[in-house]
N, C-alpha and C positions, 0 to 999 in steps of 0.2 A: 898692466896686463890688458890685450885686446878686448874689446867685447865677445868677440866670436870664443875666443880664449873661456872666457868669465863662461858663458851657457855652453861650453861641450862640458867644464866641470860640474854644472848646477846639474844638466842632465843626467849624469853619470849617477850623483847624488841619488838624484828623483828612480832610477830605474832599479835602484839597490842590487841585489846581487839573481836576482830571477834568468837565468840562461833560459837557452832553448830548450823546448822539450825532445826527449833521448826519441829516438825512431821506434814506434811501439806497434805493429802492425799496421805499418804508414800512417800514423799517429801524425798530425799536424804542429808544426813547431810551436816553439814558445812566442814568445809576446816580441814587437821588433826590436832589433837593438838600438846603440847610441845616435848612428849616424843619419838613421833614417828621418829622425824627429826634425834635424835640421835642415830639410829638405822640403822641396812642396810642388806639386803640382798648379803652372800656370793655367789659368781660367780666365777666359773672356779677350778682347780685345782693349789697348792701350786707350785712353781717352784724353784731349789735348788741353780739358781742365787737369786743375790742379785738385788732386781727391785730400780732403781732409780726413785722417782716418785716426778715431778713437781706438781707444784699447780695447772697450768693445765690440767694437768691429775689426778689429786685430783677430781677437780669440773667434769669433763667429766665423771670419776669413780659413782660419786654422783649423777648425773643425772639420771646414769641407772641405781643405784642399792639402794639409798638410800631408807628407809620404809616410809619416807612422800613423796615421790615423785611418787612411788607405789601405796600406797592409795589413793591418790589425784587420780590419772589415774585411779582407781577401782571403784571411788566414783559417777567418770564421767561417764562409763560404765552404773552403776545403774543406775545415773540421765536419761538416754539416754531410759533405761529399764522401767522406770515411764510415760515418755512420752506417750512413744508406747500405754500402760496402761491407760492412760489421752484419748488417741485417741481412743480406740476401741470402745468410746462412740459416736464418731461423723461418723468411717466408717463403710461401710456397715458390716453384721453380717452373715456370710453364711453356713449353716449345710445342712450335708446329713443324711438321716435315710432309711434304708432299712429295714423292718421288715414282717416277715413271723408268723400269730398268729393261734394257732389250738385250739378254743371254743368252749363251749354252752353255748346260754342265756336261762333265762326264763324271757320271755317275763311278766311274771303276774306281774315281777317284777318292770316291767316299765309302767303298767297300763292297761294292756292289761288280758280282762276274766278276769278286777272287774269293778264293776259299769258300766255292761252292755255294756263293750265296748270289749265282747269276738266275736272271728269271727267263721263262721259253717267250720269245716273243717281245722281249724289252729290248732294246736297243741302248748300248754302254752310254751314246752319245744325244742327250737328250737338247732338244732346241733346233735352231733360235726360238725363243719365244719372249711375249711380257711380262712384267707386273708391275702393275701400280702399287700404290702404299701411298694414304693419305691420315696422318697418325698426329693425335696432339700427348705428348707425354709430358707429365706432371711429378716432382721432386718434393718430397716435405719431409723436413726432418721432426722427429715426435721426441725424440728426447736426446737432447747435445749441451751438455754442457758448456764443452769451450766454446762453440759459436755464442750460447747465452752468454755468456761472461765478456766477450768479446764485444757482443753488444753493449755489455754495461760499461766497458771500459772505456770505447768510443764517446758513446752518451756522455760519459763527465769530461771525455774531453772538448767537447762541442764546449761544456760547459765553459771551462776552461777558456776557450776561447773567448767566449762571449763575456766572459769576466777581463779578458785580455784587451778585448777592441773596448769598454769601459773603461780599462786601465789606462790605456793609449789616450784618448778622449783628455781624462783628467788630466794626464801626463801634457797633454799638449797646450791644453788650458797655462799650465802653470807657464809652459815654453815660452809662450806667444807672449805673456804677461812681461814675465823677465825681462825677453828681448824688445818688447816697449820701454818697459822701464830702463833698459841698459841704453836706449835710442835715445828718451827723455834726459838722464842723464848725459849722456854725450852733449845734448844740444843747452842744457844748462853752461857746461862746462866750456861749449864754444863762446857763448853768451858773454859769461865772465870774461873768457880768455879777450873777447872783444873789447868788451869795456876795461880791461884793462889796459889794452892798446889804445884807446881812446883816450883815458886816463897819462900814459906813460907820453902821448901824443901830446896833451894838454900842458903835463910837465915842459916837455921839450922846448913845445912854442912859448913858456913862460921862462925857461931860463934863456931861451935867445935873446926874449923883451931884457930881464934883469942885466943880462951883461954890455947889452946895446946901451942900458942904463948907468953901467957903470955900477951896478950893486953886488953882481956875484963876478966869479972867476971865469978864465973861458972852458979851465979844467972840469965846474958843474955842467956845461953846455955839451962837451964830448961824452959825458957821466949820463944827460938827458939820454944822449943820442945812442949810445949803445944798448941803455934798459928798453930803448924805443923798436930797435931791431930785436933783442930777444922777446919781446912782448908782442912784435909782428909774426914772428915765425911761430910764438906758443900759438897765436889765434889760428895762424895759417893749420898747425898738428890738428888743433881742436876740431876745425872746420872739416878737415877730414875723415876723422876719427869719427866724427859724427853722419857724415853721407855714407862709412862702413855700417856702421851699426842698422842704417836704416836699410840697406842693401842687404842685411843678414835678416833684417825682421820681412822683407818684400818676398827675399824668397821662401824662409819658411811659412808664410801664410798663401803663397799661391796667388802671389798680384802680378797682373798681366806683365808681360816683358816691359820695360822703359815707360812704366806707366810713375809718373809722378805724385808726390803725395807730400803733405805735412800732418805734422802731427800735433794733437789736441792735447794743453798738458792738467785738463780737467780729468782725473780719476775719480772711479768709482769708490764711495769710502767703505774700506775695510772693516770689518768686525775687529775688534783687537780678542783673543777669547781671552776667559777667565778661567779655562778650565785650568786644574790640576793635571801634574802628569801622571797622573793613574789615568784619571776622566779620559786623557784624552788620547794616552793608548789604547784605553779598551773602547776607545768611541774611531781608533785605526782598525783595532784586529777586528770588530764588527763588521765594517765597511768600507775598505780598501780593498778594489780590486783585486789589484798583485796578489794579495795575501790572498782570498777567497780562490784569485785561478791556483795557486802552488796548494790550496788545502784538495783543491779538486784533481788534481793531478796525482797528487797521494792516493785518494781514492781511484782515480784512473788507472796505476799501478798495482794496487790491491786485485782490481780487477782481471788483470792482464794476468796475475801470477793466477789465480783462481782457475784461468779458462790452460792456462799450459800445464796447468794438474788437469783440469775436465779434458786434456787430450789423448792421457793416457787411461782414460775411462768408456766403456759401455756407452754407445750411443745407437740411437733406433730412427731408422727412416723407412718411410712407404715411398715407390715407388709405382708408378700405376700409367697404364696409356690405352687410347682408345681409338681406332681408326678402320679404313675400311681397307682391305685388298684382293684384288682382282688381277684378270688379265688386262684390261681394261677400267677404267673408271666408270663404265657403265654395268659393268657386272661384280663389280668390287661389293665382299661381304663383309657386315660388322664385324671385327675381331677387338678383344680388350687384352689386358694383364695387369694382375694387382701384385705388386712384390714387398712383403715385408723385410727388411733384415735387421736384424743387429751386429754389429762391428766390435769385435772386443782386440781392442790391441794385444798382442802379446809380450811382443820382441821390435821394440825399433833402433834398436844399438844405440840405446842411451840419447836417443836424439830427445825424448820428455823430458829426461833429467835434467840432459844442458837446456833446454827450452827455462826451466822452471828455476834452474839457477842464472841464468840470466832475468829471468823476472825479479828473485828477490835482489840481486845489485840494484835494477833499476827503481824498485821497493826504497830500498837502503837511501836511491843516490836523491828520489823526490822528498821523502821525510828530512832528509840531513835539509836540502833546500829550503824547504817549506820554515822547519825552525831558526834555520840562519838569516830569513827574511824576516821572521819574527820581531829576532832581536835586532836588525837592521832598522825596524820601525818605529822600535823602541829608542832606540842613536838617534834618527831620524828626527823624532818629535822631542826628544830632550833637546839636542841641538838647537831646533828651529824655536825653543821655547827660552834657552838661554842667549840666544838672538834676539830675538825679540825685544828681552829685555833690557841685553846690552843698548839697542841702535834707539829703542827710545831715551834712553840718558844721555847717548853721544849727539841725540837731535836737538837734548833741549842745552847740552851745553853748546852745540856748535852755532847753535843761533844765539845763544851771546857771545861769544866769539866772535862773529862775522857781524854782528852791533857794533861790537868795540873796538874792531882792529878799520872801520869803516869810518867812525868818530876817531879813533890814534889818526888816520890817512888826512883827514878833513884840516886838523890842527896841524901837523906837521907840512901840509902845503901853507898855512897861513903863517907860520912860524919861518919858510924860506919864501913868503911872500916879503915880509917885511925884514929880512936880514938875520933873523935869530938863531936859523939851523941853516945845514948846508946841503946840498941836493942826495947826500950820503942818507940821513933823516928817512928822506920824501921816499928813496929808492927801497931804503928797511921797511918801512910803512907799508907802503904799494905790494910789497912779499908779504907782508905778515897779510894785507888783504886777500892776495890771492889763495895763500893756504888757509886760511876761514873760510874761503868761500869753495874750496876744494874741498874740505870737512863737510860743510854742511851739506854740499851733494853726495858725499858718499854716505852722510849718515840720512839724510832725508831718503831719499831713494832704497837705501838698505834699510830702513823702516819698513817699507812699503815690503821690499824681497822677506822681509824676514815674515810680514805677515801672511805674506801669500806662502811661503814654504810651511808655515803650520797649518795650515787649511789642505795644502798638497799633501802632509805628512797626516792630517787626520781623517785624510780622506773626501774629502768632499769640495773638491772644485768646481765641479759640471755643478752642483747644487747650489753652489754660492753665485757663480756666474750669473745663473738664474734669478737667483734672488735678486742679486743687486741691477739687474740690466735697465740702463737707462737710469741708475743714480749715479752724482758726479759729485765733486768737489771742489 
């Protein structure tokens, strides 16, 4: 399986089942999805050195520049923008209007000169004439529920958010890590693949010597030369496989276009934990993001349902304005108005009801979330803890494996040095080397995944990063 393959499944993993969130009075969505993480914003110009780049300066690269790390922070922004929105219901509301108007009325048209209500000496048709109007009018609501509630529901989801672009953070931590380690690994695997060609190469030029000698057949010599082509072509796959992998980790950290690099295969050492899995799901459901933004959301829903019941209830606002009017702005007099009212809904054809049954769905749809995440956490950190303990048993046997199938390879070219086996031997040998040394990179390196996935799964990757920056091994 590709690399790019292996991290869109690890991510899918890492982001559990958390959707976006439902449209709640332009409510800002949920946390980014899969594809975004694999993405990144270039930064800086190319440079004609060769950059050496650690793992952690991988994750540091991915924090600033990666496209879910971005959006997450852009999302938060919006949420912060809703709010405000959410609020302008509860503060006050303050306009200016200056206005200058040049009319005539007719008076007949207002009841005046019909039905005996003409005056001796007025005229039906009054004007042209002025008036200004320089007036600041003022809005406060004194008691609204659904705007309150609607405030609140906003508020936890700012929260939400902010537990979200944390989330992303971690999330990407673990991304960048991976797709190191899946780089590292690639370039192990070219390594071997090489020295095995180098190997398969050494054979060949030594059974050409043997037969030029008169010791072996010419049959072992064509036997060299074909393990010699499949062992050029595996290095050739390798060699590729591995300038992908590093081309999937350049872009999700946001390295300049055609900007070159190698990689450091000094890692930071890992904590192995010791926790329990009790310990160390309630050391998840405490502080993992994800989980904290879908408990806030819940809340945020509760909210929302609260304020489409406070719609169809009694609510009181003052209205009040103060300004001067005249014919003129030079002879314009103080005038005010203070308006109290209360608004009591009576009849809105059912529009509260649907209002508030579409709250409790979207009530229903955040809780069902919030506990299927739960127990996704729980899968989550068992999994990455029966990991764990698989890949460190599979590390300590594949390094004796790849001792002894290196020591079988050593003997069996000495054994077709001096006549004893035939190049069939050397050819079985050199296979059982490469798949020892195929083991031991996927178990060495899935050590490493396995321990980074319980730390992702218990939550605390931005914390660990920390801790360990600038320790190597």
């Amino acid at each position: 399986m590709k690399s790019a393959s292996i991290l869109v499944i690890l991510i899918t993993v890492c982001l559990g089942v958390v959707g976006p969130a439902a449209a709640q009075n332009e409510s800002p969505p949920g946390p980014p999805q899969l594809g975004v993480f694999l993405g990144g914003v270039p930064s800086g110009q190319p440079t004609a050195d060769v950059l050496t780049l650690t793992v952690l300066d991988a994750i540091g690269r991915a924090l600033d520049h990666n496209l879910g790390v971005l959006m997450a922070e852009q999302q938060l922004g919006r949420a912060r923008g809703v709010r405000w929105k959410a609020l302008s219901g509860l503060l006050p509301n303050v306009n200016g209007r200056v206005a200058e108007t040049r009319q005539q009325t007719n008076l007949e048209a207002f009841g005046f000169g019909s039905f005996g209500t003409s005056f001796a000496g007025v005229p039906t048709i009054v004007g042209p004439f002025n008036v200004f109007d320089a007036r600041v009018y003022v809005s406060q609501a004194i008691v609204d529920l659904g705007a309150i509630h609607d405030a609140r529901s906003e508020a936890h989801n700012v929260e939400a958010a902010r537990y979200d672009s944390a989330s992303a953070r971690d999330l990407v931590i673990h991304v960048a890590a991976d797709a190191y380690l899946m780089a590292l690994a690639a370039s192990a695997r070219a390594d071997s693949a090489r020295a095995q060609q180098q190997t398969a190469q050494s054979l060949y030029d030594q059974a050409v010597d043997l037969k030029a000698g008169g010791l072996v057949a010419g049959l072992d010599v064509v036997r060299a030369e074909v393990e010699l082509n499949m062992e050029t072509r595996r290095a050739s796959a390798a060699t590729t496989d591995f300038e992908k992998a590093k081309l999937q980790l350049a872009r999700l950290i946001g390295l300049p276009l055609g900007q070159r690099f190698t990689l450091d295969p000094n890692l930071p050492e890992l904590p192995e934990s010791n926790m329990t899995l009790e310990q160390a799901t309630e050391s998840a459901y405490a502080t993992r993001s994800d989980y904290r933004a879908a408990l806030e959301r819940v809340r945020a829903a509760e909210s929302a349902r609260q304020s489409r019941i406070g719609e169809g209830l009694p609510s009181v606002k003052v209205n009040a304005d103060y300004g001067g009017i005249g014919l003129t702005a030079a002879d314009a007099k103080g005038t005010f108005s203070v308006t109290g009212a209360v608004t009591v809904p009576l009849f809105q054809g059912g529009r509260t009801h649907g209002r508030v049954l579409e709250a409790d769905a979207d009530l229903l749809k955040r809780r069902s979330e919030a506990d299927d995440l739960k127990a996704s956490i729980y899968y989550e950190v068992r999994t990455a803890l029966l990991d764990l303990q698989s890949t460190r048993e599979q590390l300590d046997v594949a390094t004796k494996a790849r001792d002894l199938a290196a020591s079988e390879l050593v003997q069996a070219r000495d054994r077709f040095a001096a006549g004893g086996a035939s190049h069939i031997e050397v050819v079985q040998a050199q296979q059982t080397v490469a798949i020892a040394n195929e083991q031991f990179i996927n178990a060495q390196y899935g050590y490493d995944l396995a321990k980074g996935a319980l730390i992702r799964g218990i939550g605390t990757p931005e914390e660990t990063f920390r801790r360990y920056l600038g320790g190597s091994r």
